[in-house]
C-alpha positions as CSV (number, residue, x, y, z in Angstrom):
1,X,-10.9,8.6,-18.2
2,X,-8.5,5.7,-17.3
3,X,-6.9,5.1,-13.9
4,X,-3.0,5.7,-13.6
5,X,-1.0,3.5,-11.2
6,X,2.8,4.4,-10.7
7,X,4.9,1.8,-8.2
8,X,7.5,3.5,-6.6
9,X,8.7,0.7,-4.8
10,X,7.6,-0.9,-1.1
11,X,4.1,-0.2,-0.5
12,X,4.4,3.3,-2.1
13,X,2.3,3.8,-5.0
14,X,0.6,6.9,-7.0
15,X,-3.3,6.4,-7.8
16,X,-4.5,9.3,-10.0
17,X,-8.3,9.2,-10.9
18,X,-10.5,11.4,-11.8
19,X,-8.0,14.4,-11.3
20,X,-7.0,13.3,-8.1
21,X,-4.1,12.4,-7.2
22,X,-3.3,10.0,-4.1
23,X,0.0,8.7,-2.6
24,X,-0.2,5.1,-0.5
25,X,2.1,5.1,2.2
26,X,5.1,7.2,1.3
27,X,8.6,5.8,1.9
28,X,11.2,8.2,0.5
29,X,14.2,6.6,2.0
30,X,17.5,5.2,1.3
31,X,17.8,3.6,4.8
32,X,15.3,2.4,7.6
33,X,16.6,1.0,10.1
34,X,18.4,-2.1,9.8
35,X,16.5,-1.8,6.1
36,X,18.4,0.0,3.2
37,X,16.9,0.4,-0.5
38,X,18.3,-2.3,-2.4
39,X,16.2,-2.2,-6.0
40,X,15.1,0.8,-7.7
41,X,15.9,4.7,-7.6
42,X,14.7,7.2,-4.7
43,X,11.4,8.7,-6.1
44,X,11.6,11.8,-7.9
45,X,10.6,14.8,-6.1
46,X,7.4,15.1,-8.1
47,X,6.4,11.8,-6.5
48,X,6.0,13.3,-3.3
49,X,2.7,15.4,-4.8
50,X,-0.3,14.3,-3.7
51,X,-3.9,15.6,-3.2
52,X,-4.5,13.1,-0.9
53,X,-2.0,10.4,0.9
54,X,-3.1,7.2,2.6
55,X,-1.6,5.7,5.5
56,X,-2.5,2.4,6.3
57,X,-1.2,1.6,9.6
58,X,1.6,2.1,12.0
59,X,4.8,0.9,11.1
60,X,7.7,2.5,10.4
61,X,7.9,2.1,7.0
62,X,4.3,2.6,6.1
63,X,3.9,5.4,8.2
64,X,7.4,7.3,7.8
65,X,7.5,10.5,9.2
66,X,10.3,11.6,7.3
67,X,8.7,11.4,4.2
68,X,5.6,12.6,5.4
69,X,7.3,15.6,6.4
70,X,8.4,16.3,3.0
71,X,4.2,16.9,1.6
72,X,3.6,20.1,0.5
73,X,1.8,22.5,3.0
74,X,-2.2,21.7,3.2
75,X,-1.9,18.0,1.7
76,X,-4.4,16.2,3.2
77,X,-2.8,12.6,4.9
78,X,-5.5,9.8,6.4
79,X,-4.0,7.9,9.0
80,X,-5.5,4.9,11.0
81,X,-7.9,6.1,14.8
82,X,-5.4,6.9,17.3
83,X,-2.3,7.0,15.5
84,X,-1.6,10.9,16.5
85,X,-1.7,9.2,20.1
86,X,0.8,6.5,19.4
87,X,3.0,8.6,17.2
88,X,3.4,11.8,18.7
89,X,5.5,12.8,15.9
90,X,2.7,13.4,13.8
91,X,1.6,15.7,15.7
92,X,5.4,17.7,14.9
93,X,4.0,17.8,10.9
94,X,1.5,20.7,11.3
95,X,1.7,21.9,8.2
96,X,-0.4,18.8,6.9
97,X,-4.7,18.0,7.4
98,X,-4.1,14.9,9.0
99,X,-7.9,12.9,9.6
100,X,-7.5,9.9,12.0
101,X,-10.2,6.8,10.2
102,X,-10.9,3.4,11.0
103,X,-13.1,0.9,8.8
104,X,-16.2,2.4,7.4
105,X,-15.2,5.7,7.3
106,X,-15.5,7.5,4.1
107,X,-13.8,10.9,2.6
108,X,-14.7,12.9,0.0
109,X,-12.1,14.4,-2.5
110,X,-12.9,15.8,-5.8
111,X,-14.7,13.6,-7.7
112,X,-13.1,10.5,-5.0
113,X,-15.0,8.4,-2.7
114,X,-12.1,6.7,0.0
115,X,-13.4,4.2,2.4
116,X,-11.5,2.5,5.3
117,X,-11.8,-1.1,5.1
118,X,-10.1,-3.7,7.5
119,X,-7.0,-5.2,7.5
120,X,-5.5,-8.1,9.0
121,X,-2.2,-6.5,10.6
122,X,-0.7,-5.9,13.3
123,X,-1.3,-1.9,13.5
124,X,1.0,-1.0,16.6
125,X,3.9,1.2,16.0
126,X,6.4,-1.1,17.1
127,X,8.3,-2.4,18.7
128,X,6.5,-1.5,22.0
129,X,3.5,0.1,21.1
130,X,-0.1,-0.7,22.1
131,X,-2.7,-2.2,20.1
132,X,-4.5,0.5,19.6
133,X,-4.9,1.7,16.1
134,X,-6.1,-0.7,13.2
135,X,-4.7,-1.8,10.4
136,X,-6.2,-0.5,7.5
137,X,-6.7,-0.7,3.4
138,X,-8.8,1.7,1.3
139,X,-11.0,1.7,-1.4
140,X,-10.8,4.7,-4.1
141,X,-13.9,4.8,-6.3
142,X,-13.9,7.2,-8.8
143,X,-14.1,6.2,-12.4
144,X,-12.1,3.1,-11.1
145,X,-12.8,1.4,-7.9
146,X,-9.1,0.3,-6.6
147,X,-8.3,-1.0,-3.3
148,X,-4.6,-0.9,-2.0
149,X,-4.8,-3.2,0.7
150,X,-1.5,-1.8,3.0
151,X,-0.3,-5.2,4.8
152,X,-3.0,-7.5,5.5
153,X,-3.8,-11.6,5.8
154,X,-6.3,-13.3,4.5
155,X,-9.5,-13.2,6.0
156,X,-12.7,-14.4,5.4
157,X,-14.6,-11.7,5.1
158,X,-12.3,-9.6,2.5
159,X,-14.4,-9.9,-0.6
160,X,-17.3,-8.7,1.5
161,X,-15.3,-6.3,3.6
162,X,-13.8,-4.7,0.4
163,X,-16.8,-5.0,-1.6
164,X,-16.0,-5.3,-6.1
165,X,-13.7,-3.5,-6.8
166,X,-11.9,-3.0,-10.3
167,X,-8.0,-2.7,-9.3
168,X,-6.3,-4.5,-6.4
169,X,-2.4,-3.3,-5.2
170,X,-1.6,-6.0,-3.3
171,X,1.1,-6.9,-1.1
172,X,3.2,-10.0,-2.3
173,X,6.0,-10.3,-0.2
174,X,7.7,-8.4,2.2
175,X,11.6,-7.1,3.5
176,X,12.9,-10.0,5.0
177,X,13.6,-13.6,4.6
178,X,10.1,-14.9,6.5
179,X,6.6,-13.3,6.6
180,X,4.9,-13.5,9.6
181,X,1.1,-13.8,10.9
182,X,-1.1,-10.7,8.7
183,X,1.0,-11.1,5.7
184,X,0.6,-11.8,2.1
185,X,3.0,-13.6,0.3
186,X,2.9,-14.7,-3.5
187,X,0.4,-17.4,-3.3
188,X,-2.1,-15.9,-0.8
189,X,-2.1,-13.2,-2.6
190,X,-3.2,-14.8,-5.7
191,X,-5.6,-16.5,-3.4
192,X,-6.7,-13.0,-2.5
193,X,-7.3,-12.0,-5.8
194,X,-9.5,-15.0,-6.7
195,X,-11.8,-14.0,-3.9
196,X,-11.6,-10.1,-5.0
197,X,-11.8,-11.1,-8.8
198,X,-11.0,-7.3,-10.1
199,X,-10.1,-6.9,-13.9
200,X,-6.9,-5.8,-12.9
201,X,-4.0,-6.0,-10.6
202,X,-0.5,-4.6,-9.5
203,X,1.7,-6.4,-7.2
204,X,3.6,-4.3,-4.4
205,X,5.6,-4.9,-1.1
206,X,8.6,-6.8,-2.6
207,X,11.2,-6.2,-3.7
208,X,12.8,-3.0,-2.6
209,X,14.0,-2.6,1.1
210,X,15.9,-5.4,2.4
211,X,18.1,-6.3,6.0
212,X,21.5,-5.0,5.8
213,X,24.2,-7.9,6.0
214,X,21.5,-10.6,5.3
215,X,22.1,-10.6,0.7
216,X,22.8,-14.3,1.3
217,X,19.9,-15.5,3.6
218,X,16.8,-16.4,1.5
219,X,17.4,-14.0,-1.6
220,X,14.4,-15.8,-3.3
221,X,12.7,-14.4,-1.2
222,X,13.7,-10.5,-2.5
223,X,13.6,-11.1,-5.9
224,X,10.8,-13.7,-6.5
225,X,7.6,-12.6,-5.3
226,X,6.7,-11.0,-8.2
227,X,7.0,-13.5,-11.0
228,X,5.9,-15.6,-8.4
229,X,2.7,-13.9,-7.8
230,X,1.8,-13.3,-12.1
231,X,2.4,-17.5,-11.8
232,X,-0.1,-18.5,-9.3
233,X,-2.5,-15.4,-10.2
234,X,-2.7,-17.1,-13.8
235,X,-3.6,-20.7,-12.1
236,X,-6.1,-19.2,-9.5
237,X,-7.3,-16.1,-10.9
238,X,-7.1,-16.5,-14.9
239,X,-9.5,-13.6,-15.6
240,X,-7.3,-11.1,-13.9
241,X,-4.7,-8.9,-16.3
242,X,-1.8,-8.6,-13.8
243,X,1.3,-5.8,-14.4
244,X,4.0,-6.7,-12.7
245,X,5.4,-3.0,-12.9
246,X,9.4,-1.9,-12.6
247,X,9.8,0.8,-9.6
248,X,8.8,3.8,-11.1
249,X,6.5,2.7,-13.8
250,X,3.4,3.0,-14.5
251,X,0.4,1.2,-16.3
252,X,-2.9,2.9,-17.3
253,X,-5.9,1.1,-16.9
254,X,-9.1,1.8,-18.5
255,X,-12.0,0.6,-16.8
256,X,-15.3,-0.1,-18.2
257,X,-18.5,-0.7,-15.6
């Protein structure tokens, strides 16, 4: 049974293996903030079903309460240790399962194994909040092993942290005109890759949300990352098939082990 990946834009993605269907964190929104939706339709509706819906750390639009409010009764949402704590809105959505992990933690779902692995974010719901819930990415193994990495940096210990894995969604750029500290951009992330070496992957975190009155300040750095990313991830990581998906598209992936 292949592995189905649909990019709906930002770091929100559908991963259905197995049967089971998982959401990476949801962000149904036209405006956030000083952000507004500058590439690519609002989801449909149907894209806010989920078995399962991973949130990999704090900020506002990774963890989104608004869109999280919109999960059907009983969905099950994973959110990093101690973000209940430093969100008390969460604790507002009651009519979700919401499990608080941190790295090494495992879940079981249907047929899916999801493990926390680390991130190299800053996880504080900001701008004030403490430092004290990780970062996260996860690892789905199923008939696939995927990793959606959230927002990270390269570290060291990725390949290692991660373990193989078969599919990598990972973040190439990001929604304004510089990338701080814990970020990929289009070139680390190929570097990523190289280290991960999957068969496949699916750029995300570009693309989509971008600063109100700022069209003219670095646009490059909106609309590039992805070609970018396919460029370097042909020069670093040749054996890789990457799919530089539209928002709202899909690619299915048959994996052999």
């Amino acid at each position: 049974m292949p592995v189905e990946i649909t990019w709906w834009g930002h770091a929100t993605c559908t991963v259905e293996d197995s049967g089971v269907r998982l959401l990476t964190d949801p962000l149904f929104a036209r405006r956030l903030a000083h952000l507004r939706r500058r590439r690519g339709a609002l989801p449909p509706a149907d894209a806010l079903r989920a078995d399962l819906v991973l949130v990999s750390h704090l900020h506002a639009d990774h963890l989104h309460l608004p869109s999280l409010g919109r999960l059907a009764p009983g969905t099950r949402v994973l959110v990093p240790r101690g973000a209940p704590r430093a969100v008390p809105g969460l604790g507002r959505l009651g009519h979700l399962r919401v499990r608080e992990v941190e790295p090494g933690d495992e879940t079981v779902i249907g047929g899916l194994v999801v493990r926390a692995v680390p991130a190299r974010h800053d996880g504080r719901r900001l701008p004030l909040g403490p430092h004290r819930s990780p970062a996260l990415g996860y690892v789905v193994e199923g008939e696939a092993r995927t990793y959606f990495a959230g927002d990270t940096g390269l570290f060291d210990s990725m390949a290692e942290e991660v373990g193989p894995v078969d599919v990598a969604l990972l973040p190439v750029g990001g929604w304004g005109p510089y990338l701080g500290e814990g970020h990929l951009d289009a070139g680390r992330a190929a570097e990523a890759l190289a280290r991960l070496a999957p068969r496949s992957a699916v750029p995300v975190h570009y693309g989509t949300y971008w600063p109100i009155g700022m069209d003219a300040v670095r646009p490059h750095e909106f609309h590039a990352p992805g070609d970018e990313f396919v460029r370097y991830a042909a020069e670093r990581a040749p054996g890789v098939q990457v799919h530089r998906l539209a928002h709202g598209e899909g690619v299915r992936l048959e994996v052999a082990r």
